[in-house]
CHARMM internal coordinates of N, CA and C (Angstrom, degrees):
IC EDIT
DIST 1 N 1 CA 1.4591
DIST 1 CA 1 C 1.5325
ANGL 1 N 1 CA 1 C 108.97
DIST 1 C 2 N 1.7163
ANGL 1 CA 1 C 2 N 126.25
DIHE 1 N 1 CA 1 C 2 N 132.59
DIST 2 N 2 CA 1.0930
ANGL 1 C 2 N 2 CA 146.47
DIHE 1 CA 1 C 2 N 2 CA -148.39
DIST 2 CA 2 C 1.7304
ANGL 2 N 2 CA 2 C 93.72
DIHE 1 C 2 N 2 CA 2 C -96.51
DIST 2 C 3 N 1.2242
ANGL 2 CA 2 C 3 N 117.76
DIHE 2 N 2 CA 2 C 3 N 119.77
DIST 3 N 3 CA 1.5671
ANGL 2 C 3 N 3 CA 109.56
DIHE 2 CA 2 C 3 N 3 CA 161.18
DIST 3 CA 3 C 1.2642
ANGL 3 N 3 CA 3 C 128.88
DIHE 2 C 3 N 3 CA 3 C -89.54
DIST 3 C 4 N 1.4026
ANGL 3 CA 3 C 4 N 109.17
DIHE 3 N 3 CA 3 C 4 N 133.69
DIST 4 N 4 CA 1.3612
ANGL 3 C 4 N 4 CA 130.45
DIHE 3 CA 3 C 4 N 4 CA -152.98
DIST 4 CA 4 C 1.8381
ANGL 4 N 4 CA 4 C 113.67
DIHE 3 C 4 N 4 CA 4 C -94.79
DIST 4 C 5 N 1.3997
ANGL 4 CA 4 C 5 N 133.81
DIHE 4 N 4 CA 4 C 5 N 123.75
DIST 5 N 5 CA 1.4152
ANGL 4 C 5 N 5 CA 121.18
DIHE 4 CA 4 C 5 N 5 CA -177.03
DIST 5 CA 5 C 2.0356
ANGL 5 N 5 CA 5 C 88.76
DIHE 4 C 5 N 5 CA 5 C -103.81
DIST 5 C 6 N 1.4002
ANGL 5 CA 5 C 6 N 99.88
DIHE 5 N 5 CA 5 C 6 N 161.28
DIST 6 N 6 CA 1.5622
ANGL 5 C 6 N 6 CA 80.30
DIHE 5 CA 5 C 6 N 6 CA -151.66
DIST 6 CA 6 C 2.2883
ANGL 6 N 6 CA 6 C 61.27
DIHE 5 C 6 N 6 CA 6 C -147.55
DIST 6 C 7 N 1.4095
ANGL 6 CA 6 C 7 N 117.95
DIHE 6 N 6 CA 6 C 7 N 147.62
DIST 7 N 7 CA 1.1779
ANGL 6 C 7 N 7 CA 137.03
DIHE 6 CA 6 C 7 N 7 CA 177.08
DIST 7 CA 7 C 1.4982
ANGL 7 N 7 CA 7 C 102.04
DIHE 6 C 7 N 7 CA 7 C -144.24
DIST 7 C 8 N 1.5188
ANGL 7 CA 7 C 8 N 139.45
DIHE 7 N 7 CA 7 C 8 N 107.08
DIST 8 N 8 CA 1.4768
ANGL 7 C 8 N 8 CA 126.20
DIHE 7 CA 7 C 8 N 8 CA 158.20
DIST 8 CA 8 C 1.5779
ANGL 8 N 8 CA 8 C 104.46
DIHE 7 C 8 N 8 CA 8 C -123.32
DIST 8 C 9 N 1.3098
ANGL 8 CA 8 C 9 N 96.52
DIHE 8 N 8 CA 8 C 9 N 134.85
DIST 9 N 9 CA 1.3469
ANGL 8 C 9 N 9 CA 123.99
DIHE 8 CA 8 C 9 N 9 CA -162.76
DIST 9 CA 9 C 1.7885
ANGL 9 N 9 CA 9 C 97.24
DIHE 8 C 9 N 9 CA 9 C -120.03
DIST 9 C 10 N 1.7527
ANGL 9 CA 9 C 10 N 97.43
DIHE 9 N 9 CA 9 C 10 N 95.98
DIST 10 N 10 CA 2.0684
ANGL 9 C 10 N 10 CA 103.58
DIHE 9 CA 9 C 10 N 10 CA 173.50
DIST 10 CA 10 C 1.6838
ANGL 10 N 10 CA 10 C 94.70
DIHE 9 C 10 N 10 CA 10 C -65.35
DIST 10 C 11 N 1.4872
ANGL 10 CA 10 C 11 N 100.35
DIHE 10 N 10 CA 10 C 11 N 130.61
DIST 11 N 11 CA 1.8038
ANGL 10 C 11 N 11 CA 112.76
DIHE 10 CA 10 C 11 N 11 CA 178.80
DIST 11 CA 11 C 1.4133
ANGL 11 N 11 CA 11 C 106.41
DIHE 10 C 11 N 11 CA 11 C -134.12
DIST 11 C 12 N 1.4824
ANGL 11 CA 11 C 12 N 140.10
DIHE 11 N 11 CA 11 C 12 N 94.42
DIST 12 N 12 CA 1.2570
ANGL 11 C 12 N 12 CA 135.49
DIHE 11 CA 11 C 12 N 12 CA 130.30
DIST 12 CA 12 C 1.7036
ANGL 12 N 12 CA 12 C 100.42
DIHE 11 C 12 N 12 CA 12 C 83.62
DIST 12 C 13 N 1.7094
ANGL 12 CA 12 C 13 N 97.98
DIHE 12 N 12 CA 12 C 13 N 48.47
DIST 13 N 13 CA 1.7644
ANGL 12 C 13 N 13 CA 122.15
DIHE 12 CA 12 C 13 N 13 CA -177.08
DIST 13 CA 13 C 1.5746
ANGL 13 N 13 CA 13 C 108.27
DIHE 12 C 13 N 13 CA 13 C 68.45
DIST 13 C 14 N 1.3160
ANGL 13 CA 13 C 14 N 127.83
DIHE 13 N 13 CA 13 C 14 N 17.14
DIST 14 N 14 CA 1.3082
ANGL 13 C 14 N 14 CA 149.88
DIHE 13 CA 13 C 14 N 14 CA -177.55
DIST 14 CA 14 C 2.0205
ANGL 14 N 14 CA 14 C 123.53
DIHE 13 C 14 N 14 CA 14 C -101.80
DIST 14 C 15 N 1.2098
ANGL 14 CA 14 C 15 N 130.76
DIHE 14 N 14 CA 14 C 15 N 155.20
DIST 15 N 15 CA 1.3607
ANGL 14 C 15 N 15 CA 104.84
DIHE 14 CA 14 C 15 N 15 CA 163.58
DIST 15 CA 15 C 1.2218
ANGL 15 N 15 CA 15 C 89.64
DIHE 14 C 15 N 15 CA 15 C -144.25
DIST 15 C 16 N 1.5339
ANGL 15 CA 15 C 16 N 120.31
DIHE 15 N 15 CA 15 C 16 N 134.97
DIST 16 N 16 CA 1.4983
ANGL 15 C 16 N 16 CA 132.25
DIHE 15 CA 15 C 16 N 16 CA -166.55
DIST 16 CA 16 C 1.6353
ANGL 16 N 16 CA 16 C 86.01
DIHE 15 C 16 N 16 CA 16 C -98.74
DIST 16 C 17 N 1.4288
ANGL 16 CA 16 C 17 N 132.23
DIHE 16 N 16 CA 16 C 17 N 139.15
DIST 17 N 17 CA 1.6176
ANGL 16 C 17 N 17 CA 133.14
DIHE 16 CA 16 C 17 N 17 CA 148.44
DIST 17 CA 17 C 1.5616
ANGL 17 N 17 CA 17 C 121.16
DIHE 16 C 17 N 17 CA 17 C -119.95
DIST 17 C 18 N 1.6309
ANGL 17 CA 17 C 18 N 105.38
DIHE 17 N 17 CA 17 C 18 N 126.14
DIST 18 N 18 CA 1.6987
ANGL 17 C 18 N 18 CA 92.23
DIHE 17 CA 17 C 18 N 18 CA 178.57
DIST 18 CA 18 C 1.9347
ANGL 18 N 18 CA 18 C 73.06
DIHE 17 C 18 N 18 CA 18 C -115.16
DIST 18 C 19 N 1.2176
ANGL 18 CA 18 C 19 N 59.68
DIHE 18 N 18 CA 18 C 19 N 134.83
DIST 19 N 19 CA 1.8752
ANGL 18 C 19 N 19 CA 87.63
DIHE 18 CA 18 C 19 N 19 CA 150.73
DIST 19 CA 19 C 1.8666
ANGL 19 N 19 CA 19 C 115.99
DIHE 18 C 19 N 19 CA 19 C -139.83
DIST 19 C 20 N 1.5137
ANGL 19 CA 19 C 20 N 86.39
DIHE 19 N 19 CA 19 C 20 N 142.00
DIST 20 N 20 CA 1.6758
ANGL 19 C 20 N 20 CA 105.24
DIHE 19 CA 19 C 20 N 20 CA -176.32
DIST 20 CA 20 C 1.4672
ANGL 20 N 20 CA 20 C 114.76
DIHE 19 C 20 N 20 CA 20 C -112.23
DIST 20 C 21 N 1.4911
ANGL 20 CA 20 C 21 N 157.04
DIHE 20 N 20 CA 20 C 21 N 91.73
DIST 21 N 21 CA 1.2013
ANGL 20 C 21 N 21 CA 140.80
DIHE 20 CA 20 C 21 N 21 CA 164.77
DIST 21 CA 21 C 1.7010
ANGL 21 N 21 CA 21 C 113.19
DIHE 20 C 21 N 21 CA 21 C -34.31
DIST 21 C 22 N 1.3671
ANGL 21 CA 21 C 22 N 111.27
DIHE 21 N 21 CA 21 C 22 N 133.99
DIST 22 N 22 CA 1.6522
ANGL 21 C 22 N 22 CA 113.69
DIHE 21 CA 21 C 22 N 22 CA -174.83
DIST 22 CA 22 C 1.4767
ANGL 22 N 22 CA 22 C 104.63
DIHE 21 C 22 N 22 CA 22 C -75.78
DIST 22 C 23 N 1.1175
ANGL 22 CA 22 C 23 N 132.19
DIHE 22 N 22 CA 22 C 23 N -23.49
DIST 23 N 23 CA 1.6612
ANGL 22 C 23 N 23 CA 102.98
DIHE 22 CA 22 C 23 N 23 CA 162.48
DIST 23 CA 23 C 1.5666
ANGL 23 N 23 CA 23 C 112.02
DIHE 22 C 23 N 23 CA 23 C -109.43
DIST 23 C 24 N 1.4761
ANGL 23 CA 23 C 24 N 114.75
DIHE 23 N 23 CA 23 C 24 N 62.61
DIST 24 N 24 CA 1.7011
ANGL 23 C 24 N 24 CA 116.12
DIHE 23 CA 23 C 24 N 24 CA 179.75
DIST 24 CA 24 C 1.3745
ANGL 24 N 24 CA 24 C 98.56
DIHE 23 C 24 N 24 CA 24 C -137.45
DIST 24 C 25 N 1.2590
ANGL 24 CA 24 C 25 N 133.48
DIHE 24 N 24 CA 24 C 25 N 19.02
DIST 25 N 25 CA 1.6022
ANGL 24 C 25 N 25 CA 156.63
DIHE 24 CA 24 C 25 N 25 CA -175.24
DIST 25 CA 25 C 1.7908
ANGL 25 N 25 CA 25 C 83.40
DIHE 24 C 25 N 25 CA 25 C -14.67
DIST 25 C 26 N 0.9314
ANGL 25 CA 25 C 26 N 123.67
DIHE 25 N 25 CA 25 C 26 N 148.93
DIST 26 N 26 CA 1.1837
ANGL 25 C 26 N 26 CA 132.35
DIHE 25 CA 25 C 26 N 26 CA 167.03
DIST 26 CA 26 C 1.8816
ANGL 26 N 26 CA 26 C 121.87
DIHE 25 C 26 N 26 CA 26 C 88.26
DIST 26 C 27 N 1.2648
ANGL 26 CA 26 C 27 N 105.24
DIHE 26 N 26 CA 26 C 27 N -47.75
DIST 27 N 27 CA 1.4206
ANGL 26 C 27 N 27 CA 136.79
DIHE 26 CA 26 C 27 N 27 CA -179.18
DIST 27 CA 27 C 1.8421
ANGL 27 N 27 CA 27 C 111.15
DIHE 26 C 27 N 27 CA 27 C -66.71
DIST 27 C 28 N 1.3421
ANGL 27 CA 27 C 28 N 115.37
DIHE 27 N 27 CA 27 C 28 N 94.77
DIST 28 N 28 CA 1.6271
ANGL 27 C 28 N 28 CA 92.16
DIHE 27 CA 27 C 28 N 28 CA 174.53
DIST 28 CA 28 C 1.4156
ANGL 28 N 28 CA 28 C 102.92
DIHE 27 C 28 N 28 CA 28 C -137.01
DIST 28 C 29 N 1.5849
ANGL 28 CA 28 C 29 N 116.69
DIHE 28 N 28 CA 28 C 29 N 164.83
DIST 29 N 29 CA 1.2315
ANGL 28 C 29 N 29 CA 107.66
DIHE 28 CA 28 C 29 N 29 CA 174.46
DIST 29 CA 29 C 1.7601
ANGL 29 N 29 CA 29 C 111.86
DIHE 28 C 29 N 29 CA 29 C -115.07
DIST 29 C 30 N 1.4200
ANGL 29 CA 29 C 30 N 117.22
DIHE 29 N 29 CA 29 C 30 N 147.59
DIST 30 N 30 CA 1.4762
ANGL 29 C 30 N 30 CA 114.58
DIHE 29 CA 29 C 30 N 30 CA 165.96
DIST 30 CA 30 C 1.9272
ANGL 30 N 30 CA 30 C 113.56
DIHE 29 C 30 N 30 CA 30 C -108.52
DIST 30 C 31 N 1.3948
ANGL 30 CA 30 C 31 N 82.07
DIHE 30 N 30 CA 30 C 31 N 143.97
DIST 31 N 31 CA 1.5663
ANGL 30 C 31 N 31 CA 92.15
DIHE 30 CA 30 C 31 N 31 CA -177.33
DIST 31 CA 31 C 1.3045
ANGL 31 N 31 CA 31 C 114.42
DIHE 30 C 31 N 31 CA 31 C -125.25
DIST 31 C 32 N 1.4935
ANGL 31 CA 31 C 32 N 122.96
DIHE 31 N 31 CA 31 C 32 N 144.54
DIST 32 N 32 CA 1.6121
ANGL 31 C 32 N 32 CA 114.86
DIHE 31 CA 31 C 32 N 32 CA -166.83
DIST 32 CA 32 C 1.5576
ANGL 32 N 32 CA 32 C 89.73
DIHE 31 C 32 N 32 CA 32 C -118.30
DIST 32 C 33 N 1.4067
ANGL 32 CA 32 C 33 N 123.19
DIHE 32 N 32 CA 32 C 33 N 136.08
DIST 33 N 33 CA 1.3547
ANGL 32 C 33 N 33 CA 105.38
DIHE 32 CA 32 C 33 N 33 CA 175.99
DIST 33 CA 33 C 2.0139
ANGL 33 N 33 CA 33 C 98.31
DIHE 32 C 33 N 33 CA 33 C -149.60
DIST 33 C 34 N 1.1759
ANGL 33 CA 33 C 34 N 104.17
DIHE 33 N 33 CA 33 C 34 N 142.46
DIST 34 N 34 CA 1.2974
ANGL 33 C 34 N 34 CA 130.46
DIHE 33 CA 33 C 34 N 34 CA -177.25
DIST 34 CA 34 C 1.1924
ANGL 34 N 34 CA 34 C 111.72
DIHE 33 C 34 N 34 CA 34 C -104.83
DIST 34 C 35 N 1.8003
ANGL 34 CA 34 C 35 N 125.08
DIHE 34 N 34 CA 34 C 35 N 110.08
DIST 35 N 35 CA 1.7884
ANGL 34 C 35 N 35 CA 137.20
DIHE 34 CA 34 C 35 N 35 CA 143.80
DIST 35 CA 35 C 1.5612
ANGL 35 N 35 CA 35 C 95.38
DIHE 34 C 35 N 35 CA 35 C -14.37
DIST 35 C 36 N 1.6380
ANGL 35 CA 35 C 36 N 102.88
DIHE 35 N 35 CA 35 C 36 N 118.64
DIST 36 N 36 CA 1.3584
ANGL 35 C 36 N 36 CA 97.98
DIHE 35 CA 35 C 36 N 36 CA 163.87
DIST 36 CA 36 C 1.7323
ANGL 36 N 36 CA 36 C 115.87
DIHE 35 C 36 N 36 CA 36 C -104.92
DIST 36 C 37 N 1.1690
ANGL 36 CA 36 C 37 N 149.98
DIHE 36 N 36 CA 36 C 37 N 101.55
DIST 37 N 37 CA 1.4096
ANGL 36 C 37 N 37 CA 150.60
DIHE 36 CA 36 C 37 N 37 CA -131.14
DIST 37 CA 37 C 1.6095
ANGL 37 N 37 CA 37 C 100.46
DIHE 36 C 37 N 37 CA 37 C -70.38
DIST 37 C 38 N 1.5408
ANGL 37 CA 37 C 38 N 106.55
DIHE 37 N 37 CA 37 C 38 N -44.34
DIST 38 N 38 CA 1.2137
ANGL 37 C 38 N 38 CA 116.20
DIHE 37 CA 37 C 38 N 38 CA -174.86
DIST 38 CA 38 C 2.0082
ANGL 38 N 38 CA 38 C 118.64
DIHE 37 C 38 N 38 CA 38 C -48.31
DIST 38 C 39 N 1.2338
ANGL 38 CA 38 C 39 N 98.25
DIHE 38 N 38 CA 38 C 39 N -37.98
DIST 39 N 39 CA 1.3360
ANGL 38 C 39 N 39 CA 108.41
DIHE 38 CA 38 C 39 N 39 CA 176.88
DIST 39 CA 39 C 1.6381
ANGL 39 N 39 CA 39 C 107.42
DIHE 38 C 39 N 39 CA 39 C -142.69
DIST 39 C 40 N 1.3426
ANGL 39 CA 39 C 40 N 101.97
DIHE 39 N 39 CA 39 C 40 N -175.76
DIST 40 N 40 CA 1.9369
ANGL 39 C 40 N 40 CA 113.74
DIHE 39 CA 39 C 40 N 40 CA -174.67
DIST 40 CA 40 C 1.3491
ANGL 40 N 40 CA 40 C 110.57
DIHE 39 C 40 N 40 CA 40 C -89.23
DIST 40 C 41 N 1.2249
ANGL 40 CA 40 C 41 N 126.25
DIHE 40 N 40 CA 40 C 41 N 0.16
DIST 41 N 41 CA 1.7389
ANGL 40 C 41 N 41 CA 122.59
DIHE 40 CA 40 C 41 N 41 CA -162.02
DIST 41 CA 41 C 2.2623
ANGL 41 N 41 CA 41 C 83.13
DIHE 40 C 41 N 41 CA 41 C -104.87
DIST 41 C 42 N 1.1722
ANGL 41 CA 41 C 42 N 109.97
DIHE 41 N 41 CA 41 C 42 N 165.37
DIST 42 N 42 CA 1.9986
ANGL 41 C 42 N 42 CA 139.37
DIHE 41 CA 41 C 42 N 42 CA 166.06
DIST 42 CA 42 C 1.4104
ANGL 42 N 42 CA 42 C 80.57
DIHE 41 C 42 N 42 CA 42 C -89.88
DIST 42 C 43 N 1.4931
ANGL 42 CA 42 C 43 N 83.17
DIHE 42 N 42 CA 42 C 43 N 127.04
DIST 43 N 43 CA 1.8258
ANGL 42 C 43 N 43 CA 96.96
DIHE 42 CA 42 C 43 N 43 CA 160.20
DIST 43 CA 43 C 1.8436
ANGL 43 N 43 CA 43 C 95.87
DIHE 42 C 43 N 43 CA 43 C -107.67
DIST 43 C 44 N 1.3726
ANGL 43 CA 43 C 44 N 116.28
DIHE 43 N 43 CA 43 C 44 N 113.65
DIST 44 N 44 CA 1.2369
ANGL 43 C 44 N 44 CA 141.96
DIHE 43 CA 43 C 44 N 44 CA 140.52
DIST 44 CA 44 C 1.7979
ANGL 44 N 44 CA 44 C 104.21
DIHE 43 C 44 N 44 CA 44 C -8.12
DIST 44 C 45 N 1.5461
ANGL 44 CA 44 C 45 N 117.84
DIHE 44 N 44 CA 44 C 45 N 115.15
DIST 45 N 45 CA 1.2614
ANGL 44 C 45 N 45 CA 128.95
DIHE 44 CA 44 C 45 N 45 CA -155.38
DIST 45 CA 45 C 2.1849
ANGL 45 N 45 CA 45 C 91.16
DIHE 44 C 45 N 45 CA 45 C -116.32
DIST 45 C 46 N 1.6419
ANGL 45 CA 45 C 46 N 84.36
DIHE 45 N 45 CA 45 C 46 N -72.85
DIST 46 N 46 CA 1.6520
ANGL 45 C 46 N 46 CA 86.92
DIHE 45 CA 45 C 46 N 46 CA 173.36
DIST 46 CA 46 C 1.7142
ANGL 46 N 46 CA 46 C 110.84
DIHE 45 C 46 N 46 CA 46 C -147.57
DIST 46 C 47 N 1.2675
ANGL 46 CA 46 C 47 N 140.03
DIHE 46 N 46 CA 46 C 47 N 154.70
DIST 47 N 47 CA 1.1249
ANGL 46 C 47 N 47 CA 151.03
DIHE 46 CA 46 C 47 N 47 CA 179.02
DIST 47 CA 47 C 1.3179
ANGL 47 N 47 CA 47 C 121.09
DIHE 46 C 47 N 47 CA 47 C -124.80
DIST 47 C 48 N 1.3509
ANGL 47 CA 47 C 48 N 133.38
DIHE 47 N 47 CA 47 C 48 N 131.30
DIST 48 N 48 CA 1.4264
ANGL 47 C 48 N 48 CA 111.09
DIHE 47 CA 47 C 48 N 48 CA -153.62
DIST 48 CA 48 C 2.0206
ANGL 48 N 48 CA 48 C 97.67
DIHE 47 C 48 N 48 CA 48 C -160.37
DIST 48 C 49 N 1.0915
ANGL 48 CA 48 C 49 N 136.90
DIHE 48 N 48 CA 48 C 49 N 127.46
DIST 49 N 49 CA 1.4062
ANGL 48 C 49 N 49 CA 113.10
DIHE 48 CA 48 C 49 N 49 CA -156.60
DIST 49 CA 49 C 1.8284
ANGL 49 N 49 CA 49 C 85.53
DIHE 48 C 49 N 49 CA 49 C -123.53
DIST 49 C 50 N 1.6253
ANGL 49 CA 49 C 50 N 109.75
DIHE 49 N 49 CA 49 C 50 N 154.55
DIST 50 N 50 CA 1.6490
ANGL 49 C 50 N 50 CA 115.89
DIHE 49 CA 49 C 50 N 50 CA -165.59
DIST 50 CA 50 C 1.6925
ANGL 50 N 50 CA 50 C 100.52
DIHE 49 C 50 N 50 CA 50 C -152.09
DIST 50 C 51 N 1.1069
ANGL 50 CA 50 C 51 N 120.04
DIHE 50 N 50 CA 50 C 51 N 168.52
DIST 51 N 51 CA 1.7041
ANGL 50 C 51 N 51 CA 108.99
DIHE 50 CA 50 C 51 N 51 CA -151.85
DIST 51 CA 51 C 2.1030
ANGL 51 N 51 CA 51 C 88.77
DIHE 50 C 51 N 51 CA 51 C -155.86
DIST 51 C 52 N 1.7196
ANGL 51 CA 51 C 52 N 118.18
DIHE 51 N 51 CA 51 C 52 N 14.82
DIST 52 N 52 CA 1.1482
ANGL 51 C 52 N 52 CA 109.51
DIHE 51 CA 51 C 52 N 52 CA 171.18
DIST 52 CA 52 C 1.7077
ANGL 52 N 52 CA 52 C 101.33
DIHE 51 C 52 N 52 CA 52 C -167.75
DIST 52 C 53 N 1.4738
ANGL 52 CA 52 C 53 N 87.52
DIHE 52 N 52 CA 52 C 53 N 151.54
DIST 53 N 53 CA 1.9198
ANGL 52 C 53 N 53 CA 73.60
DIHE 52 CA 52 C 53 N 53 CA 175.14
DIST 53 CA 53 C 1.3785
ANGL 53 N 53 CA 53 C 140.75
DIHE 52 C 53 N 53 CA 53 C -42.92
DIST 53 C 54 N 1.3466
ANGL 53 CA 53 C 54 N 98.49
DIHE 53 N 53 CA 53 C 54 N -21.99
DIST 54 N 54 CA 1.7520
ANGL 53 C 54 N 54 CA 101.65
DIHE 53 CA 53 C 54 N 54 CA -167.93
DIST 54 CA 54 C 1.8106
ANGL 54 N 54 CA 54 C 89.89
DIHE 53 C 54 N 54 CA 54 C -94.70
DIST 54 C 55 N 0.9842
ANGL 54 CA 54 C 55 N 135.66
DIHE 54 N 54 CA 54 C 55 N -7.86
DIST 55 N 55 CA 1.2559
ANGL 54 C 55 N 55 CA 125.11
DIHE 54 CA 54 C 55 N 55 CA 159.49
DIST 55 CA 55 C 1.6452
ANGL 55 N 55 CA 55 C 114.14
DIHE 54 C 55 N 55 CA 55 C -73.60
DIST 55 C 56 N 1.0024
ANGL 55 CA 55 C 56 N 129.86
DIHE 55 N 55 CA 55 C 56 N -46.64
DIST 56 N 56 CA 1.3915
ANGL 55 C 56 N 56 CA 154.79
DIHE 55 CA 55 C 56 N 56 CA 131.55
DIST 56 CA 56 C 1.7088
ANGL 56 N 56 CA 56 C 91.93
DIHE 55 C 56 N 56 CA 56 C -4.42
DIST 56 C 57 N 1.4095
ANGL 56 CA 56 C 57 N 124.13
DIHE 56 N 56 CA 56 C 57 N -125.63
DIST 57 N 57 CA 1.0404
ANGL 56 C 57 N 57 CA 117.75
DIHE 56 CA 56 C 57 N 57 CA 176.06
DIST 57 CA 57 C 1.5128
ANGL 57 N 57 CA 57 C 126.04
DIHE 56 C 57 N 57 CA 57 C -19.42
DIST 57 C 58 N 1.1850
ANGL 57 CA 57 C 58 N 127.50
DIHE 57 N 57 CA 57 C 58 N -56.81
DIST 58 N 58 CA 1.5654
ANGL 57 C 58 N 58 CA 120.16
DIHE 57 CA 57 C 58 N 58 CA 169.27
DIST 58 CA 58 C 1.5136
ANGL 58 N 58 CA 58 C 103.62
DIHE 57 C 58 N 58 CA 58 C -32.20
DIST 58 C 59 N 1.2657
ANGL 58 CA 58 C 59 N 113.91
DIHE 58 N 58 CA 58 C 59 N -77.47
DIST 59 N 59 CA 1.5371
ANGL 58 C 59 N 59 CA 130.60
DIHE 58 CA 58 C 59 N 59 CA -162.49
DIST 59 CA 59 C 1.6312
ANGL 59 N 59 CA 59 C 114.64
DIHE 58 C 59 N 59 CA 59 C -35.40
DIST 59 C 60 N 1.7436
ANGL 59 CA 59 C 60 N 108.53
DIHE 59 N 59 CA 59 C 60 N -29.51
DIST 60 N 60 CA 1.5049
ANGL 59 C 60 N 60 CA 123.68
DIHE 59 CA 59 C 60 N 60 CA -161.43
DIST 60 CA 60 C 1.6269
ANGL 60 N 60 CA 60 C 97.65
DIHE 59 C 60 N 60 CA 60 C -105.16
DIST 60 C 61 N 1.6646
ANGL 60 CA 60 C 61 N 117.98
DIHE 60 N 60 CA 60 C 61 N -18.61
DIST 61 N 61 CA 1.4164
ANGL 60 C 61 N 61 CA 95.53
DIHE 60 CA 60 C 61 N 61 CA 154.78
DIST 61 CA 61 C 1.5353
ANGL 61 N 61 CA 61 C 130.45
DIHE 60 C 61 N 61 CA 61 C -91.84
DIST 61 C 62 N 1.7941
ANGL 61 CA 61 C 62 N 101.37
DIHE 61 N 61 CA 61 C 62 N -17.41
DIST 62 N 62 CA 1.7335
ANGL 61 C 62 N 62 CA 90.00
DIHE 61 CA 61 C 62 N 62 CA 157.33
DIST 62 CA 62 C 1.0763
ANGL 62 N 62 CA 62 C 120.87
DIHE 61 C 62 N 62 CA 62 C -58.68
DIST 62 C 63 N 1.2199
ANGL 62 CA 62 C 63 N 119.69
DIHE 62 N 62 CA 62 C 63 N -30.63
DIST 63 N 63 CA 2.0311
ANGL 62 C 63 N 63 CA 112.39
DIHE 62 CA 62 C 63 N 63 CA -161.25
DIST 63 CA 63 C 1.4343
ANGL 63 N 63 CA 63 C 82.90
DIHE 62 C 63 N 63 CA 63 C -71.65
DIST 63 C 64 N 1.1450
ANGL 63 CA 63 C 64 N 137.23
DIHE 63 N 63 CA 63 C 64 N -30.00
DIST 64 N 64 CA 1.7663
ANGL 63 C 64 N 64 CA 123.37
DIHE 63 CA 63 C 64 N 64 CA -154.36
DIST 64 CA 64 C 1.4662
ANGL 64 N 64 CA 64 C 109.07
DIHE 63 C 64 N 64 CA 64 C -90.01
DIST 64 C 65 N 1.4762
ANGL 64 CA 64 C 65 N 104.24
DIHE 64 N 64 CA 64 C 65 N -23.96
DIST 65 N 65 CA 0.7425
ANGL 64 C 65 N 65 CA 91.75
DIHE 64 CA 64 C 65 N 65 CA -176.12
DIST 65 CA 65 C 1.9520
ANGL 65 N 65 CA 65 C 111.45
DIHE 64 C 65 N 65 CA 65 C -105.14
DIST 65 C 66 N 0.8813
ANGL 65 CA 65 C 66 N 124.56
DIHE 65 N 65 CA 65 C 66 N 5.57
DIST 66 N 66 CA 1.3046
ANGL 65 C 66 N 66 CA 151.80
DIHE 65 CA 65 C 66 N 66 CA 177.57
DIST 66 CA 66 C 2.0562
ANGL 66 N 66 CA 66 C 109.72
DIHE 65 C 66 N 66 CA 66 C -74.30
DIST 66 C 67 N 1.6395
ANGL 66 CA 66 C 67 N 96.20
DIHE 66 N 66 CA 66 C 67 N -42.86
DIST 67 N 67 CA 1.7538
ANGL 66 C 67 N 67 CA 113.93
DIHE 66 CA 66 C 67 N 67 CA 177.19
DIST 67 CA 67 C 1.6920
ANGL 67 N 67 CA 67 C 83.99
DIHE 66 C 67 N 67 CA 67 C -85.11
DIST 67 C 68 N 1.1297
ANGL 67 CA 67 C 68 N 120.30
DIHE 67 N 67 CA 67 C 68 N -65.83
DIST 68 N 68 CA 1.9368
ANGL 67 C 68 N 68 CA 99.94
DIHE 67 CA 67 C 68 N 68 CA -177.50
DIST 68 CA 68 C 1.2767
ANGL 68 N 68 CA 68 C 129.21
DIHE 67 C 68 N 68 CA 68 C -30.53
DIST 68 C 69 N 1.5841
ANGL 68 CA 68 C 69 N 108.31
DIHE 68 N 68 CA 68 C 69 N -46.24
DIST 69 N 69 CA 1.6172
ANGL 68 C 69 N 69 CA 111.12
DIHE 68 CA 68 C 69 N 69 CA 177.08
DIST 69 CA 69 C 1.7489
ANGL 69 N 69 CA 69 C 109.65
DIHE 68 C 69 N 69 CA 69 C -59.32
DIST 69 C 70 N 1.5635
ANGL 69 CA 69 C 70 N 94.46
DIHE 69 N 69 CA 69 C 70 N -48.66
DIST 70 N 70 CA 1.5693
ANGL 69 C 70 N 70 CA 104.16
DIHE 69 CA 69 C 70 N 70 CA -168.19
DIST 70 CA 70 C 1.6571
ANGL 70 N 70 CA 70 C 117.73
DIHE 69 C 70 N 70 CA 70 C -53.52
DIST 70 C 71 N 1.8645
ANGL 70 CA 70 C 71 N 113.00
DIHE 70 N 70 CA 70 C 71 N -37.05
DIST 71 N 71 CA 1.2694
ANGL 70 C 71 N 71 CA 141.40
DIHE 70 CA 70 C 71 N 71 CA 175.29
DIST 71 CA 71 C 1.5619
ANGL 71 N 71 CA 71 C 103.24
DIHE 70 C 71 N 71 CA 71 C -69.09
DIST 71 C 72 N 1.0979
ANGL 71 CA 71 C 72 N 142.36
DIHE 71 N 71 CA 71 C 72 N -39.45
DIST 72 N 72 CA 1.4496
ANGL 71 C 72 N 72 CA 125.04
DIHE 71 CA 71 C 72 N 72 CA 154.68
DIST 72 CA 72 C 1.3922
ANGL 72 N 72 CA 72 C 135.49
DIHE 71 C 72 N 72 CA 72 C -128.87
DIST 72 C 73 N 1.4772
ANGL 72 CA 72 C 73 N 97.66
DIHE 72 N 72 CA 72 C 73 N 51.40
DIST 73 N 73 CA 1.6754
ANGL 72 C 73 N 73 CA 115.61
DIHE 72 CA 72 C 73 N 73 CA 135.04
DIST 73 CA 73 C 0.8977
ANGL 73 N 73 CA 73 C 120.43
DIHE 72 C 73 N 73 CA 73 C -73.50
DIST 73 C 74 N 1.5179
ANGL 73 CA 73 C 74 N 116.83
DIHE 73 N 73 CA 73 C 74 N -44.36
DIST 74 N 74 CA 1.5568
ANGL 73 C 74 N 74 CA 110.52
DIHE 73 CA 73 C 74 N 74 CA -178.97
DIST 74 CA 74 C 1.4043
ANGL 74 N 74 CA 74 C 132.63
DIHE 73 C 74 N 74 CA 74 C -55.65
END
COOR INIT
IC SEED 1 N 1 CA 1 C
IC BUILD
């Protein structure tokens, strides 16, 4: 069994997750996930995997900008 580094960051009714496997040094994935009211489980928004910082940063202005669209639809 693979050990997991796990970062969730609560964002603006949102929860951002990078997770890294400890021997995939480089390799991580981000996950955008939304409280679903209806039930207790995050319904999965977008998932997106990046292998350097500037992928990293890219990834954290889609999610932002991804909760903007979502924040005025309503």
């Amino acid at each position: 069994m693979q050990s997991l580094k796990l970062v969730k960051i609560p964002f603006r009714g949102h929860q951002i997750i990078i997770a890294q496997e400890e021997n995939h040094i480089g390799e991580f994935t981000v996950t955008l996930q939304k409280s679903n009211e209806a039930t207790v489980a995050n319904t999965r928004i977008e998932q997106l995997n990046g292998h350097t910082g500037s992928d990293l940063i890219g990834m954290m202005e889609k999610m932002s900008l991804l909760i903007d669209t979502a924040e005025h639809g309503k």
